[in-house]
C-alpha positions in Angstrom: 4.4 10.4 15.9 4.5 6.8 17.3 3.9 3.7 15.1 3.8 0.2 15.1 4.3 -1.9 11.8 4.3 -5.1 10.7 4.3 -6.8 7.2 4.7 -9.9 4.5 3.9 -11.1 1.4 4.1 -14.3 0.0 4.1 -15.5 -3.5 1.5 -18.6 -2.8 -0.1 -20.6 -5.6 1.7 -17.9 -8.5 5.1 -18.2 -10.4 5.9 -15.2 -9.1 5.1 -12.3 -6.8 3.8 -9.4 -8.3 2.7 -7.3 -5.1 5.0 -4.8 -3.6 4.3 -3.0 -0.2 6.8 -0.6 2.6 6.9 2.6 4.4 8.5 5.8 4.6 8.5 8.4 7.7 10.2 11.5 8.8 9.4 12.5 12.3 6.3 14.1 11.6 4.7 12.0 9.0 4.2 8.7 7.1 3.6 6.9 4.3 2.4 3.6 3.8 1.7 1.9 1.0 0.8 -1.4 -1.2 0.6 -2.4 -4.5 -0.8 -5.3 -6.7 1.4 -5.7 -10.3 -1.9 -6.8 -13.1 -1.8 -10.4 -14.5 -2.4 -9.8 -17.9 -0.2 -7.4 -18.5 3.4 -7.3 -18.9 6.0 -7.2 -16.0 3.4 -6.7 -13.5 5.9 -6.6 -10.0 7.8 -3.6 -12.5 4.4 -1.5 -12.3 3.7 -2.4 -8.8 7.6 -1.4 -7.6 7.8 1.9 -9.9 4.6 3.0 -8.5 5.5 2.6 -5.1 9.1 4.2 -5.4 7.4 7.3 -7.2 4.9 7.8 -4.2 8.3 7.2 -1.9 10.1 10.2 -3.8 7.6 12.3 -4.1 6.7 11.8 0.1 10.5 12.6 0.5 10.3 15.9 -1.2 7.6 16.9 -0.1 7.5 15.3 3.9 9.7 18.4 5.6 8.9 17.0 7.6 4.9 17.6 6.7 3.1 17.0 4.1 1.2 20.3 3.8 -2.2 19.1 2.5 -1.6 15.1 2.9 -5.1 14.3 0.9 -3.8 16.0 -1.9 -0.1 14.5 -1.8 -2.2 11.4 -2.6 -3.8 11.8 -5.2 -1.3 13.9 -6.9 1.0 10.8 -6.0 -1.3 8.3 -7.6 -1.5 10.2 -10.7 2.1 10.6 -10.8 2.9 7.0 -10.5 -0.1 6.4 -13.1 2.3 8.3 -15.8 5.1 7.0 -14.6 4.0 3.3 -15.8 2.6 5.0 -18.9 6.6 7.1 -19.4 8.3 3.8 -18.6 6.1 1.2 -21.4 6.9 4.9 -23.7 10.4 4.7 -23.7 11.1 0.8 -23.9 8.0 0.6 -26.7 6.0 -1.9 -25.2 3.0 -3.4 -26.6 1.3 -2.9 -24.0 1.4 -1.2 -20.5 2.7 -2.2 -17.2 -0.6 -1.7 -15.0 -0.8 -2.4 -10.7 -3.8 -1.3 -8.1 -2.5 0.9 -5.6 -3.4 1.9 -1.6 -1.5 4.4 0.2 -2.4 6.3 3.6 -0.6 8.9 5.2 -0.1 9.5 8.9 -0.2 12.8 10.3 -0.6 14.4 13.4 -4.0 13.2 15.0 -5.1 12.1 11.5 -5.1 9.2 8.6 -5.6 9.9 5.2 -6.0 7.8 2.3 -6.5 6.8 -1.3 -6.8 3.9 -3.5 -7.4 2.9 -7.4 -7.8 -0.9 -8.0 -9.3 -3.8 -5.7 -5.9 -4.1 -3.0 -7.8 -2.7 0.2 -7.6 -0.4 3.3 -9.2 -1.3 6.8 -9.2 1.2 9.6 -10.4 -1.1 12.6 -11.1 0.3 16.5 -11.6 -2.4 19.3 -12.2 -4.9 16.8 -14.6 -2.7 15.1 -14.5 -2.2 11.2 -14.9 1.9 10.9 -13.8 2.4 7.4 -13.1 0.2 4.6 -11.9 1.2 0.8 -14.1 0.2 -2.3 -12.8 -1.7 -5.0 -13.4 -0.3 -8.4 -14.6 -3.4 -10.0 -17.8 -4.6 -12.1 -18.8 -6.7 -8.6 -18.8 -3.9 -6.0 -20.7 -1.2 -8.7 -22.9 -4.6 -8.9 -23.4 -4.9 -5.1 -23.8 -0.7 -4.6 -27.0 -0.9 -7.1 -28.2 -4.1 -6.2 -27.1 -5.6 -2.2 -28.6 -8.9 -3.3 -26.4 -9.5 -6.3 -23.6 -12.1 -6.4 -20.1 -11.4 -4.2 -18.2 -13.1 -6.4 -19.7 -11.8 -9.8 -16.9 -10.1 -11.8 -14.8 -9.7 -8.7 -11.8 -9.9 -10.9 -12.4 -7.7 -13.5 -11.3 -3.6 -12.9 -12.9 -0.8 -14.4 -9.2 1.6 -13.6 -5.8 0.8 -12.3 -2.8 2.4 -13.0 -0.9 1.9 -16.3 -4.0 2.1 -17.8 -4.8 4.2 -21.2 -7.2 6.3 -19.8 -7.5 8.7 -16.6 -7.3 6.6 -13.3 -10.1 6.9 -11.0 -8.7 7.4 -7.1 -10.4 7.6 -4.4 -9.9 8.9 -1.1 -10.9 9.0 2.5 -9.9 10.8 5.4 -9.5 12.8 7.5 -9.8 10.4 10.0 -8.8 11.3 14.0 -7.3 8.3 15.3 -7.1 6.8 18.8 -4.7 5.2 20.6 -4.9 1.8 19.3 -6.4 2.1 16.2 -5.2 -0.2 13.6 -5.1 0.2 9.4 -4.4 -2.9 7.1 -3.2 -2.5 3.8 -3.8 -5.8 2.1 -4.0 -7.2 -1.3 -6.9 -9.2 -3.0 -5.4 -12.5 -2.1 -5.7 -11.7 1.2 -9.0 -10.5 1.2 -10.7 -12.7 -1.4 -10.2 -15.7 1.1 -10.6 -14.2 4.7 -14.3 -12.3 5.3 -14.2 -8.5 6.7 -15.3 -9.7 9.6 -12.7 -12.1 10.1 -10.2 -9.6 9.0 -11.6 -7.5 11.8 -11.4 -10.1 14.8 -8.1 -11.3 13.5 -6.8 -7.2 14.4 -8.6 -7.1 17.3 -6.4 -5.2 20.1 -5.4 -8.1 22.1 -3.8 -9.6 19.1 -0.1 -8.6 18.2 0.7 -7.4 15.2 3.8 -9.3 14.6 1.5 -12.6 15.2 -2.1 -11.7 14.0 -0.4 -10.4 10.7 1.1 -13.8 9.7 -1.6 -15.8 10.8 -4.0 -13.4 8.6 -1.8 -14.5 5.9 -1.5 -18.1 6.1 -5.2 -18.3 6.5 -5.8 -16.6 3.3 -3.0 -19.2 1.8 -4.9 -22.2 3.4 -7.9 -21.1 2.3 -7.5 -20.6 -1.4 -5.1 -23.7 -2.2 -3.0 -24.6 -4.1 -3.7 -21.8 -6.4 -3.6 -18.9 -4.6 -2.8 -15.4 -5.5 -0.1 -13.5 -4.2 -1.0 -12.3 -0.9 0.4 -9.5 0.8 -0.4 -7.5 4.5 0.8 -4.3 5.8 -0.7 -3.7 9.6 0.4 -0.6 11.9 -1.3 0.6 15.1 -1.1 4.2 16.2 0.5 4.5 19.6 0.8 7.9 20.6 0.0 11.1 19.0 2.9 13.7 18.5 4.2 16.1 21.3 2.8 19.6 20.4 5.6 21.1 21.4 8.2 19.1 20.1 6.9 19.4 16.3 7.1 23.2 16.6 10.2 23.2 17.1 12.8 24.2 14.1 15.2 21.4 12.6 17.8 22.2 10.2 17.4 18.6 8.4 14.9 16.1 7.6 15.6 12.5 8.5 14.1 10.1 6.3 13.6 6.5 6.3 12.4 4.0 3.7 11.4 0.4 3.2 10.0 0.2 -0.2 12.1 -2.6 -2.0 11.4 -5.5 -4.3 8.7 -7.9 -2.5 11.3 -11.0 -3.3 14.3 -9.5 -1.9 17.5 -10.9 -3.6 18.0 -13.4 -6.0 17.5 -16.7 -4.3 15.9 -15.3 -1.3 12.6 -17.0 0.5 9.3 -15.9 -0.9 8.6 -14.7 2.6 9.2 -11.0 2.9 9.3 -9.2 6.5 10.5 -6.6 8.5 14.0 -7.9 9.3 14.9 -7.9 5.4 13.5 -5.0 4.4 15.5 -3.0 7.4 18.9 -4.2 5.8 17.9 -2.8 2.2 17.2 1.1 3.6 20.5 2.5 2.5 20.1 1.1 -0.6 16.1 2.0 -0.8 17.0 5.7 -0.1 20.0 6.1 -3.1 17.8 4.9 -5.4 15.0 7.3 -4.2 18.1 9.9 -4.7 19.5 9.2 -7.8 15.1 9.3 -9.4 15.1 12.7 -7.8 18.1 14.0 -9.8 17.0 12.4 -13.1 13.4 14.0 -12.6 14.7 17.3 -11.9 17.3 17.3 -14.7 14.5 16.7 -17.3 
């Protein structure tokens, strides 16, 4: 399996940045995924970090190095990470829940899978071509699905599930889709895509563009665009290079190497608000302990 990646967030108009994103791969799978801590609700980059390092641990015990059904690895993953936020406001007695949006998609083999609950989005994109695109579970896309005419912007901020909620989440999920060489997914958040059009989204990835360029400039748009008070906004792109040797995946390995870059969004105390590739890489070994030491705790309880 052969991927390209690039990502960033940055904290824009807001006193601090409540999105999280990474990856995680073994040799024959991956998982990427993004999250979007709730305004509103107390420690918002908490929910939006634990539910990413749940989905992380889970994908490392259950990525050897396949997921074997990856659809359902999602949504059990989102559901897990749900009750996580709800075990985690439990146990500290808080008033009221930590609550985040979430979108994850797994690579595998010839195929991408997926799943989302909240507004932060997913675009699978082919020659500049939009194929797929999550659905935000808010009050203005149920609007826009009964009625095309009504208003874009009606209600676009109001949710109707996230995680960290009281009740059930709603996720959905899509997939699976057969990729092509080339074939690019975004993971974004809504300060991305509340400022930049689909379409613009779309010509921005188009193949000629590199990732490592068209990702930032995606970024600073959405930044220039809003103002001075901006949301957080946060972008995760990857393109699908090759698919996996047949022959090589069949054969037996007597360990599973596995890699992650889920972190904290700001990075150390003091760092820049810009978070990219080169910081996350130095945090792995520290990423994967953690990961370690929340698999022990879970399977001592």
């Amino acid at each position: 399996m052969r991927f390209s990646v690039y990502q960033l967030s940055r904290k824009g108009g807001r006193a601090r940045n409540e999105d999280r994103m990474g990856y995680c791969y073994t040799r024959d799978a991956g998982l990427f995924a993004l999250a979007d801590g709730m305004g509103g609700h107390p420690e918002g980059e908490v929910a939006a970090q634990l539910a990413l390092q749940t989905l992380a641990g889970l994908f490392q015990r259950d990525a050897q190095p396949r997921l074997p059904d990856p659809q359902r690895f999602l949504q059990d993953a989102l559901v897990a990470a749900h009750q996580a936020l709800l075990r985690y406001a439990g146990e500290r007695a808080l008033p009221d829940t930590p609550r985040t949006t979430v979108v994850a998609c797994v690579l595998q083999g010839r195929h991408a899978y997926w799943a989302h609950c909240g507004d932060s989005r997913l675009y699978l994109l082919r020659d500049g071509r939009l194929l797929a695109r999550t659905r935000d579970h808010s009050y203005a896309e149920l609007a826009r699905a009964l009625d095309p005419s009504a208003g874009a912007r009606r209600n676009r901020n109001v949710l109707f599930t996230c995680l960290g909620s009281p009740g059930k989440p709603v996720v959905d999920g899509g997939g699976p889709q057969r990729l092509q060489q080339g074939d690019r997914l975004l993971l974004c958040s809504d300060g991305l895509w509340s400022s930049v059009a689909d379409e613009a989204i779309a010509l921005a990835l188009a193949p000629h563009q590199v990732l490592s360029e068209a990702v930032p400039a995606l970024v600073e748009q959405a930044l220039a665009t809003a103002g001075a008070r901006s949301d957080n906004v946060t972008a995760l792109a990857l393109q699908w290079d090759a698919v996996e040797d047949a022959h090589q995946a069949a054969q037996p390995v007597s360990t599973v190497s596995f890699a992650s870059t889920i972190q904290s969004a700001e990075g150390p105390a003091g760092a820049d608000d810009d978070f990219d590739d080169a910081e996350i890489e130095r945090s792995i070994r520290e990423i994967n302990e953690a990961i370690r030491r929340s698999a022990q705790r879970r399977g001592g309880k």
